[in-house]
C-alpha positions as CSV (number, residue, x, y, z in Angstrom):
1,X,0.0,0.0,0.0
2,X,1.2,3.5,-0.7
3,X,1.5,6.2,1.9
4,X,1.8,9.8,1.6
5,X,4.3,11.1,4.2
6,X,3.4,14.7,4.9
7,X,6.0,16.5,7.0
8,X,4.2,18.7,10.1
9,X,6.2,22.2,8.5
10,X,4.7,21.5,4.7
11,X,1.4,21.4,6.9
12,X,2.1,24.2,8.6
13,X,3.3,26.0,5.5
14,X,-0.2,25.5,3.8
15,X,-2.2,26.6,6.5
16,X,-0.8,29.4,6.5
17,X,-1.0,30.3,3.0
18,X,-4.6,29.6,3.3
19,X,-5.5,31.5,6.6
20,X,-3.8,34.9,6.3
21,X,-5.2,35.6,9.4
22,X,-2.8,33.3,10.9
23,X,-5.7,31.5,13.0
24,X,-7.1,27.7,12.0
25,X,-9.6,25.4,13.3
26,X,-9.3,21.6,13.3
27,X,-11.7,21.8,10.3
28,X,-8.9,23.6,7.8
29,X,-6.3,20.9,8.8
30,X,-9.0,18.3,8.0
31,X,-9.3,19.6,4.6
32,X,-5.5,18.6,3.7
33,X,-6.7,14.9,4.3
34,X,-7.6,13.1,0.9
35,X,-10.7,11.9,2.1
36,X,-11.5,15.5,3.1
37,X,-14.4,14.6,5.6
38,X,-15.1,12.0,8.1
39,X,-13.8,9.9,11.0
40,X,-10.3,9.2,9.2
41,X,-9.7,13.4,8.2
42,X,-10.7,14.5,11.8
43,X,-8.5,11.8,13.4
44,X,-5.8,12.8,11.2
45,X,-5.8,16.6,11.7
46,X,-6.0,16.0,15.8
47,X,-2.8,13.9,15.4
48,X,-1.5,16.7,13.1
49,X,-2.2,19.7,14.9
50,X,-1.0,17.6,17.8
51,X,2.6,17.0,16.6
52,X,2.9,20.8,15.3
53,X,2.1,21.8,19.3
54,X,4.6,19.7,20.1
55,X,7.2,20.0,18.1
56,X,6.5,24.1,19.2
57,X,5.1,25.5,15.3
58,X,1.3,25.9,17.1
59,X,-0.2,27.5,20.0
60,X,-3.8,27.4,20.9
61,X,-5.8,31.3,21.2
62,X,-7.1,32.1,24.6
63,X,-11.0,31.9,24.6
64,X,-11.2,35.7,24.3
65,X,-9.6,35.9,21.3
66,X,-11.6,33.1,19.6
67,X,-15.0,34.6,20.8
68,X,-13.6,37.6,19.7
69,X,-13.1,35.9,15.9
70,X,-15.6,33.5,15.6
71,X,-17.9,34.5,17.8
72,X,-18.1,30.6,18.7
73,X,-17.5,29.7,22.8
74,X,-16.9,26.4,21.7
75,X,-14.3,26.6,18.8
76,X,-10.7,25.9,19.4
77,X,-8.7,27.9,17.3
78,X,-4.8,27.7,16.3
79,X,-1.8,30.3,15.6
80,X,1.9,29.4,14.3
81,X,4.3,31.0,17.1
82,X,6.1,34.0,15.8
83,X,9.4,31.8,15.8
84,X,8.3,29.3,13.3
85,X,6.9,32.0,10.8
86,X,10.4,33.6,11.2
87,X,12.1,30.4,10.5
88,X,10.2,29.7,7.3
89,X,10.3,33.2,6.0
90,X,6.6,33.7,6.2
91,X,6.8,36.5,8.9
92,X,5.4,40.0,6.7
């Protein structure tokens, strides 16, 4: 069987690209999956959001500032750290 290894900082990288805001949800990571929807994509973005927090590229918004966004109490929202934008060049 053939696997697609995708590395977290090409994940990262598209994100960002996408959400000039500089804030995702689980949902836009979910949308990288090839299946695009369902059990398997959400699993797969929680993993991959996951490993970006820990390998330091992602930091979760405090409530206020994802009321403030979304207007949602219950959405989690994301940010790359100012150090990994830096690092890739994507800091303007």
């Amino acid at each position: 069987m053939n696997r697609i290894y995708v590395k977290s900082e090409e994940v990262a990288k598209s994100m960002y690209r996408r959400k000039k805001e500089r804030c995702f949800t689980t949902e836009d990571v979910m949308r990288l999956h090839w299946n695009r929807q369902g059990h398997d994509a959400i699993e797969w973005a929680r993993l991959r959001i996951k490993r970006l927090r820990e390998d330091g590229l992602v930091e979760n918004l405090s409530k206020e500032e994802a009321l403030a966004l979304t207007g949602d109490k219950r959405r989690v929202l994301y940010r790359f750290t100012e150090a990994a934008l830096q690092q890739w060049g994507l800091d303007k």
